[in-house]
C-alpha positions as a Markdown table, in Angstrom:
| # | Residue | x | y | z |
|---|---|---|---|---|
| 1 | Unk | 5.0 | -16.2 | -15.8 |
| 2 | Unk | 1.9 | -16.8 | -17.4 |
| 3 | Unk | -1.0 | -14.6 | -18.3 |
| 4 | Unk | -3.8 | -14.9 | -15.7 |
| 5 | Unk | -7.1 | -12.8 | -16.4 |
| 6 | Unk | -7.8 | -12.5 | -12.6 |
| 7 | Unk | -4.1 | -10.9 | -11.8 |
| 8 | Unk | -4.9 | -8.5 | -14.9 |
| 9 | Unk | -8.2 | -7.3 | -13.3 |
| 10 | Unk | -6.4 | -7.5 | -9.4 |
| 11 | Unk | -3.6 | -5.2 | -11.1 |
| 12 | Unk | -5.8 | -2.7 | -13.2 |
| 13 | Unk | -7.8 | -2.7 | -9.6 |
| 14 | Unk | -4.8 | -1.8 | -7.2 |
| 15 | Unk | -3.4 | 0.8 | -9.9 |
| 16 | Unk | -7.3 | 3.0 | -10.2 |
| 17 | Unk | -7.1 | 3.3 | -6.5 |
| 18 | Unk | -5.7 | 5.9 | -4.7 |
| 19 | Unk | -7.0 | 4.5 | -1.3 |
| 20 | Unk | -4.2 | 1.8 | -0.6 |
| 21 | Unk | -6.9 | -1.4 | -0.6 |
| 22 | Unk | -6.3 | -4.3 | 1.6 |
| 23 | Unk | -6.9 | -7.8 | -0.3 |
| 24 | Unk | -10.5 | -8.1 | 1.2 |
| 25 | Unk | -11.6 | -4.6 | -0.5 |
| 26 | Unk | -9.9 | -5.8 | -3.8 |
| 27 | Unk | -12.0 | -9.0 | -3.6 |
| 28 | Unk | -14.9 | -7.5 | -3.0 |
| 29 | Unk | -14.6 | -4.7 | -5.6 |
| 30 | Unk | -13.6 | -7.5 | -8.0 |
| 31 | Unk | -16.8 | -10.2 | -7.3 |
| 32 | Unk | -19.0 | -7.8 | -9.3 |
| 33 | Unk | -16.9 | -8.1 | -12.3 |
| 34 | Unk | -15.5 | -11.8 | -11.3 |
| 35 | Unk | -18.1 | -13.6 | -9.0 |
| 36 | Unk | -16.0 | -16.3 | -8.5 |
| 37 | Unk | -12.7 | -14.5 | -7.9 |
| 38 | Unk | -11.6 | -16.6 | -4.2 |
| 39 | Unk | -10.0 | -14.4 | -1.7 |
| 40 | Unk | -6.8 | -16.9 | -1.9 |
| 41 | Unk | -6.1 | -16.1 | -5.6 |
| 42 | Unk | -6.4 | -12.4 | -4.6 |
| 43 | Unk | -3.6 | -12.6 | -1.6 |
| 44 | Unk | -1.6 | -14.8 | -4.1 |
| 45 | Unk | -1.8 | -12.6 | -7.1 |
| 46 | Unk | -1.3 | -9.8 | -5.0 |
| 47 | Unk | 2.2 | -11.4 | -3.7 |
| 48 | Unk | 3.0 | -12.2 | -7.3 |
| 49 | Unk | 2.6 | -8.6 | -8.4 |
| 50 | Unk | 4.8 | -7.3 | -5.1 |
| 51 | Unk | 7.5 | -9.7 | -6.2 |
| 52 | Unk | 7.6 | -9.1 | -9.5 |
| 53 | Unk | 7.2 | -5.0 | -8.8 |
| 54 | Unk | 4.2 | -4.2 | -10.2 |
| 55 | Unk | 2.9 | -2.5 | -7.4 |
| 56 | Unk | 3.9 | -1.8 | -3.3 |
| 57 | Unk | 2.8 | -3.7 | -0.2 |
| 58 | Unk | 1.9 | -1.5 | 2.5 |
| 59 | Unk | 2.6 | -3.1 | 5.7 |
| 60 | Unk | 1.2 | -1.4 | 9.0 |
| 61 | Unk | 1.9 | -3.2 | 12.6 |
| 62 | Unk | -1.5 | -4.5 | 13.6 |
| 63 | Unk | -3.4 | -4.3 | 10.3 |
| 64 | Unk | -4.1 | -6.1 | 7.2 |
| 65 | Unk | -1.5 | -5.5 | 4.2 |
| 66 | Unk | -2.7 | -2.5 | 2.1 |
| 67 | Unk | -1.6 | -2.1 | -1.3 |
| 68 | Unk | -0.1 | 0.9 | -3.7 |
| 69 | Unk | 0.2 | 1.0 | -7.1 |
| 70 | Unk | 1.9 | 4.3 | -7.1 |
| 71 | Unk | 5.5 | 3.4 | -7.5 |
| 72 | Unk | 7.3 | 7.1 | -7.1 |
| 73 | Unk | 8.6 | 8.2 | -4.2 |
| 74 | Unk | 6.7 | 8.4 | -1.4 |
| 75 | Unk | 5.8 | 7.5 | 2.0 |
| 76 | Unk | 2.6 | 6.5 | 3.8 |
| 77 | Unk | 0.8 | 8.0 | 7.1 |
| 78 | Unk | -1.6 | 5.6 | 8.8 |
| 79 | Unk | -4.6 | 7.4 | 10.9 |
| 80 | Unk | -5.3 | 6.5 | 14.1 |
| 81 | Unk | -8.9 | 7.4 | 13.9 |
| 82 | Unk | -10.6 | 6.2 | 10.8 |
| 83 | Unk | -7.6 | 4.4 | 9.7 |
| 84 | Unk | -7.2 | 5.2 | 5.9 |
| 85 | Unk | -3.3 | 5.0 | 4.7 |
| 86 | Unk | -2.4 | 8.2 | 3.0 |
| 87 | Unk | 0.7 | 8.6 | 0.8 |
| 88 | Unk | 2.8 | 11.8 | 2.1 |
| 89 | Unk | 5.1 | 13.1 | -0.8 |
| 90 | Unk | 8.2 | 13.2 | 1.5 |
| 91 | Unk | 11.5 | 15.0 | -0.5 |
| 92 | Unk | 13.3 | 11.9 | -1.4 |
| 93 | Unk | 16.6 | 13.2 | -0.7 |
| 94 | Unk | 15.1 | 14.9 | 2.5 |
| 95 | Unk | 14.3 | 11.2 | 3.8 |
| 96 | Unk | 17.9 | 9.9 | 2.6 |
| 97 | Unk | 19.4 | 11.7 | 4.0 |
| 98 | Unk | 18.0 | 11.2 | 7.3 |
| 99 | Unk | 17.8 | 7.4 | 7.0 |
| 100 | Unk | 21.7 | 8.3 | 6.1 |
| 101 | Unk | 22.6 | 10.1 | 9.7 |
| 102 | Unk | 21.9 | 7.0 | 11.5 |
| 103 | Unk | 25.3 | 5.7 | 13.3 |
| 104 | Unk | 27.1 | 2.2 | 12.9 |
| 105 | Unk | 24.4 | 0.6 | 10.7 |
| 106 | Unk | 24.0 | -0.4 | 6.9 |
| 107 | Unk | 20.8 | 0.6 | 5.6 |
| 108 | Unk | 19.6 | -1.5 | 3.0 |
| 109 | Unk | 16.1 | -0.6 | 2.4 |
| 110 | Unk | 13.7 | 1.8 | 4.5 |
| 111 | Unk | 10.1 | 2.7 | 4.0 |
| 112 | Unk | 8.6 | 5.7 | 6.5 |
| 113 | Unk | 5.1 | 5.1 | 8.0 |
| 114 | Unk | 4.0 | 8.2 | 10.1 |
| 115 | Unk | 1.0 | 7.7 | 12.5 |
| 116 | Unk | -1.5 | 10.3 | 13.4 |
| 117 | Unk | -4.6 | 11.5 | 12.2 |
| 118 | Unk | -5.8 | 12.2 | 8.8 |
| 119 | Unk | -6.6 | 16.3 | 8.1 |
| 120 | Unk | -10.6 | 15.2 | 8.5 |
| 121 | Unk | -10.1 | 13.2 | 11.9 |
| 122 | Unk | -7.6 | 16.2 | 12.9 |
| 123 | Unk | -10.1 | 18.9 | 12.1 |
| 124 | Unk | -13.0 | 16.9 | 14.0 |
| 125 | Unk | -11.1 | 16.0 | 16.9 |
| 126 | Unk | -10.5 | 20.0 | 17.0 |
């Protein structure tokens, strides 16, 4: 693959965040540095770097793709309310073997999303 200065500054982007960004708050992070930077290059670096496993896509029913540089194991909670993606440091073998106990399947690959409210939108909803 060739170097591409763009993908360098989308990566570096996606890896100082901690907030899971969808492409459209990468882009727009990005135009102050890049003001050219088109929001196509960003979805297709973006799927370059998932493919080649440089970071996670973060996929939540309903909303736009979010991504995570943190590689580790982890999981994500999505909040109803203000709807920020959270990771959740879930016990890996915890999760396995729960994903394990399921009957007359093959699991392949699994990815927990819990849904809910963040601790902010819990404690003003209280």
């Amino acid at each position: 693959m060739r170097y591409s200065h763009q993908r360098e500054l989308i990566l570096k982007e996606v890896l100082s965040r901690s907030d899971h960004p969808t492409a459209e708050q990468i882009c727009t992070s990005l135009r102050a540095v890049c003001p050219r930077l088109s929001l196509g290059t960003v979805y297709r670096d973006l799927n370059t770097l998932v493919e080649i496993g440089k970071i996670r896509r973060v996929s939540i029913p309903g909303e736009a793709d979010r991504f995570d540089g943190e590689l580790g194991s982890h999981q994500h909670m999505f909040c109803r309310k203000c709807r920020s993606v959270i990771s959740l440091p879930i016990p890996a073998d915890q999760l396995e073997r729960l994903v394990m106990a399921c009957p007359d399947v093959k699991i392949e690959k699994y990815a927990l999303t819990v849904f809910g409210l963040c601790a902010d939108c819990a404690k003003s909803e209280a």
